[in-house]
C-alpha positions in Angstrom: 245.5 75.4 4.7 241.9 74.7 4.5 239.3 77.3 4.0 238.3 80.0 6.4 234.7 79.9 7.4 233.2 83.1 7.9 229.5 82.8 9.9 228.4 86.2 8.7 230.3 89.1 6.7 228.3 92.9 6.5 229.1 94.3 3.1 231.2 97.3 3.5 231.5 100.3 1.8 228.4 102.2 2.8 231.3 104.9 3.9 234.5 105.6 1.9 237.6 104.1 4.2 239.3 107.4 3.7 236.5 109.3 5.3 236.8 106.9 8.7 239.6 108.2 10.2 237.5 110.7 12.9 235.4 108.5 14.2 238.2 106.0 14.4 240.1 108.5 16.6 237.3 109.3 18.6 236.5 105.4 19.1 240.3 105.0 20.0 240.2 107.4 23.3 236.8 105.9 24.3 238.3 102.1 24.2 240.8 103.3 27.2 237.8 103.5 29.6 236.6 100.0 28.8 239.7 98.7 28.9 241.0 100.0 32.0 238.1 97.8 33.7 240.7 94.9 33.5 243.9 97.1 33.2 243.8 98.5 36.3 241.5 95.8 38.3 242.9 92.7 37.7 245.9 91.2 38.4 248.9 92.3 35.7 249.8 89.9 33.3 253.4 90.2 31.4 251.4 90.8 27.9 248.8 93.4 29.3 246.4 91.0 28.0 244.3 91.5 31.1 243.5 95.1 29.6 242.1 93.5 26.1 238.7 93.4 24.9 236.3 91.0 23.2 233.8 91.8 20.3 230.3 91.3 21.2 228.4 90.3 17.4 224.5 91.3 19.5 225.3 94.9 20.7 228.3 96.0 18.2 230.7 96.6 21.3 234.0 95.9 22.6 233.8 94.5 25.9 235.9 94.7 29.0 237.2 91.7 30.9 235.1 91.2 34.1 235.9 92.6 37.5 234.1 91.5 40.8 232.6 93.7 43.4 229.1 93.5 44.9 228.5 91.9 41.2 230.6 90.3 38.5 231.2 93.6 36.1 232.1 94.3 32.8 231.9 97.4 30.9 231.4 97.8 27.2 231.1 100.4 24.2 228.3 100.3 21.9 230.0 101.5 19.0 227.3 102.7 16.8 225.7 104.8 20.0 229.0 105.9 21.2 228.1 104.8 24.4 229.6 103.4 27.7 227.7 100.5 29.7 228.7 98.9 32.7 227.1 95.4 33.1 226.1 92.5 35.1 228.4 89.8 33.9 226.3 87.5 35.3 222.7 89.0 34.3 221.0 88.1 31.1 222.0 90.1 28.2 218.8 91.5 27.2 218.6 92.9 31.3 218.6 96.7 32.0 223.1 98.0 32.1 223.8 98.8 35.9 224.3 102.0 34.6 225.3 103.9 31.1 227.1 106.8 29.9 226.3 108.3 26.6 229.7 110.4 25.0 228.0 112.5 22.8 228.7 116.2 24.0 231.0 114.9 27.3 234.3 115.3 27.9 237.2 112.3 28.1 237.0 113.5 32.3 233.5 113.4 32.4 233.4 110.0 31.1 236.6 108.9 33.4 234.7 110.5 36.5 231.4 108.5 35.8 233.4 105.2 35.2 234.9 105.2 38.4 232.1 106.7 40.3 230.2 103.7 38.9 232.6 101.1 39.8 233.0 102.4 43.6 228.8 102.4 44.2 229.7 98.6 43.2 231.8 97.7 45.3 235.2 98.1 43.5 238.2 100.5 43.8 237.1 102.9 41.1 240.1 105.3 42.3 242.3 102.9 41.4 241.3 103.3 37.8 244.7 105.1 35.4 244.3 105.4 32.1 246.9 107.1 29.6 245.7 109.1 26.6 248.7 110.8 25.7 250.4 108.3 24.2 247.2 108.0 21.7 246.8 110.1 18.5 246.3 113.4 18.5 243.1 115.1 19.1 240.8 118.2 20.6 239.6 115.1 23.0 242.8 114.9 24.5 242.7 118.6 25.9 239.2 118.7 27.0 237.6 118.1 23.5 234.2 116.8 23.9 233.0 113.6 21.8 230.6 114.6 18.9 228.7 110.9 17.8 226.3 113.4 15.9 228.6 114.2 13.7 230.1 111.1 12.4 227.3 108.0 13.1 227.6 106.9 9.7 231.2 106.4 10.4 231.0 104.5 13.5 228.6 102.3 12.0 230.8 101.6 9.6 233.6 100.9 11.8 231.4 98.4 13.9 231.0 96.2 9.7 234.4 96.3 10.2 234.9 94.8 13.5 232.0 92.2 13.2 233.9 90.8 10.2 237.1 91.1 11.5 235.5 88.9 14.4 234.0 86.5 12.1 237.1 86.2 10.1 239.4 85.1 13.1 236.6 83.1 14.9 236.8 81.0 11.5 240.4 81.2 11.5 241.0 80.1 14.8 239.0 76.3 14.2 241.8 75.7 11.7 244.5 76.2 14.5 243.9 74.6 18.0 246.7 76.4 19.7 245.3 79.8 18.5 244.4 82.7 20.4 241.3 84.2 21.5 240.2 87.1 18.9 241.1 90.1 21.0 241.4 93.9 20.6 244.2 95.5 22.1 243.3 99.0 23.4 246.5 100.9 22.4 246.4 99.7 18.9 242.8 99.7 18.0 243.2 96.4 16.5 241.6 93.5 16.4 243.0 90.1 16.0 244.2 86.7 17.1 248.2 85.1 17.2 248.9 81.3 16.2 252.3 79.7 17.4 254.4 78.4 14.5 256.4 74.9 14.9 259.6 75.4 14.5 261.9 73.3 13.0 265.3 73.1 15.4 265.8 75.1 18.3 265.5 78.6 17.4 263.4 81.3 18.4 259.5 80.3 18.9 257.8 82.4 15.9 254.7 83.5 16.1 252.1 84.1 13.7 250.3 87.7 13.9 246.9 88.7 12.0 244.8 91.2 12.5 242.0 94.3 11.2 243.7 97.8 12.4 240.6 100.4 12.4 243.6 103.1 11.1 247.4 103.8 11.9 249.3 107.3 11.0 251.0 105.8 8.0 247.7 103.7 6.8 244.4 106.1 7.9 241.6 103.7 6.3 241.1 100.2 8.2 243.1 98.1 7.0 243.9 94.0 7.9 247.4 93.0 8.8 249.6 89.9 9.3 252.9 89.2 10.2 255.8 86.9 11.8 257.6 87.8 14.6 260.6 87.3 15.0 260.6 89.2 12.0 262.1 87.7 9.4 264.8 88.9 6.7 262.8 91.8 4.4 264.7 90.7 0.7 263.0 87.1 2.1 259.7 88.3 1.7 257.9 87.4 -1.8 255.3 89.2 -4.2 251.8 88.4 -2.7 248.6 88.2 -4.7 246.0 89.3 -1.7 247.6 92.3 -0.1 251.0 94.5 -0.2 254.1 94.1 1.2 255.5 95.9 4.1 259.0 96.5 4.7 259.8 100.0 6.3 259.4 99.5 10.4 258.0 96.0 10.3 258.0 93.1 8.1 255.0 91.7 7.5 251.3 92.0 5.1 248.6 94.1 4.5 245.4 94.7 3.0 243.8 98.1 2.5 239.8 98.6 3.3 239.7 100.3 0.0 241.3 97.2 -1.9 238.0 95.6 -0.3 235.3 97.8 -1.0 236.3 98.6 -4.7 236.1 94.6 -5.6 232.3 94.6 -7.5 230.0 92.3 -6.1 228.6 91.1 -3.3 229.4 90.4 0.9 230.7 86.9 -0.7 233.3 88.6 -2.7 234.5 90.8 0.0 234.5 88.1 2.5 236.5 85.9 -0.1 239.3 88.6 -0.6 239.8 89.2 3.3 239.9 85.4 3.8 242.4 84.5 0.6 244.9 87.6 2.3 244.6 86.1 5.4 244.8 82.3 4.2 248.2 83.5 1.8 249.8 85.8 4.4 250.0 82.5 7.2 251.3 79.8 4.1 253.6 82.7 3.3 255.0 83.8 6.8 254.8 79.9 8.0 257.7 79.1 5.7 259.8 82.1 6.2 
């Protein structure tokens, strides 16, 4: 495999991974909103991929696929400011947001009532917007918590490093491999990544190559970047790896703790390097399997 080229990598570190974890769960209930733009406006596709966001490097923010009323819409989610825009898809970017919804102090219903009031003065079917949290981790937010940015900035800055270069990092990895993906987050997960089709030698089962940047699971809290195969191959097939850990328990597959990262001395190149060597390893590795 040739070498990844990453356009830009942020040096992390400026917060501890282990001291992410609440503004990652706050992040993860404010993503539904976004993402039930395109989840519950556009037509369903068999992977839900119509509910999936794209990183946006300029603002720091996950954006929602786009949804036409009296204008093309999108709605995105300013990490840093914990905020909710809805925009003109068709607007310049540096234009004022049709309208904006700041989360500090509000409630998950506050925000859901101003998302679909929003959409309906816009011509779309706001009412027809659903969106599940109780599936999601839990949290005071769930049960009429309110969302407390103040608190935890420095950790949602952080967590927008991490999504830049998880975005960088696949962008790069994605001009090695035509039949890639696009680099997408998945609201459910919190995750951030692309999948690249395997050829297959006889008629089995398509594989399909998975990597990723998770912003925190129950079993691994920090950010962390993943990769497996799927079908999942045998666990005993698996062999030591010099970038990462291997994961047997639940799924088969890679991964690379934020900590790993940030303890490496030196500089964004360093970092950069590591994320890139797991992620270049982890595909020759699963390819084979």
């Amino acid at each position: 495999m040739r070498e990844i080229e990453i356009t830009s990598w942020h040096k992390l570190g400026g917060v501890h991974p282990a001291k992410l974890a609440d503004a990652r769960l706050e992040l993860h209930y404010a993503v539904q909103l976004v993402s039930s733009i395109g989840q519950c406006l556009l037509e369903p596709r068999s992977d839900d991929s119509h509910g999936w966001m794209a990183w946006d490097e300029r603002t720091g923010s996950l954006v929602s696929a786009t949804v036409e009323g009296n204008k093309k819409v999108c709605c995105r989610l300013d990490f840093r400011k914990l905020t909710l825009y809805l925009m003109d898809s068709d607007g310049d970017p540096d234009d004022n947001p049709l309208s904006s919804f700041p989360l500090h102090e509000k409630t998950f219903f506050d925000a859901y009532n101003w998302l679909s009031n929003s959409l309906q003065e816009l011509g779309l079917d706001g009412g027809k917007l659903r969106v599940d949290i109780m599936n999601l981790p839990d949290h005071p937010i769930r049960s009429g918590g309110k969302f407390t940015v103040d608190l935890m900035k420095w950790g949602l800055n952080e967590l927008a490093l991490y999504f830049s270069n998880a975005d960088s990092l696949f962008k790069g990895t994605r001009e090695l491999f035509p039949n890639a993906s696009e680099v997408q987050c998945r609201p459910q997960t919190l995750d951030i990544g692309i999948t690249i089709p395997l050829e297959n030698e006889g008629e089995g089962e398509k594989k399909i190559f998975h990597a990723g940047l998770s912003a925190g699971t129950g079993e691994f809290p920090e950010p962390h970047f993943y990769s497996y195969v799927l079908p999942y191959p045998p666990a005993e097939s698996l062999p030591p790896l010099r970038f990462g850990f291997r994961h047997t328990e639940g799924w088969i597959g890679a991964f690379l703790k934020a900590s790993s990262i940030v303890s490496k001395k030196g500089d964004e190149a360093v970092q950069s390097k590591l994320a890139a060597d797991f992620i270049n390893e982890a595909f020759e590795v699963f390819s084979k399997l």
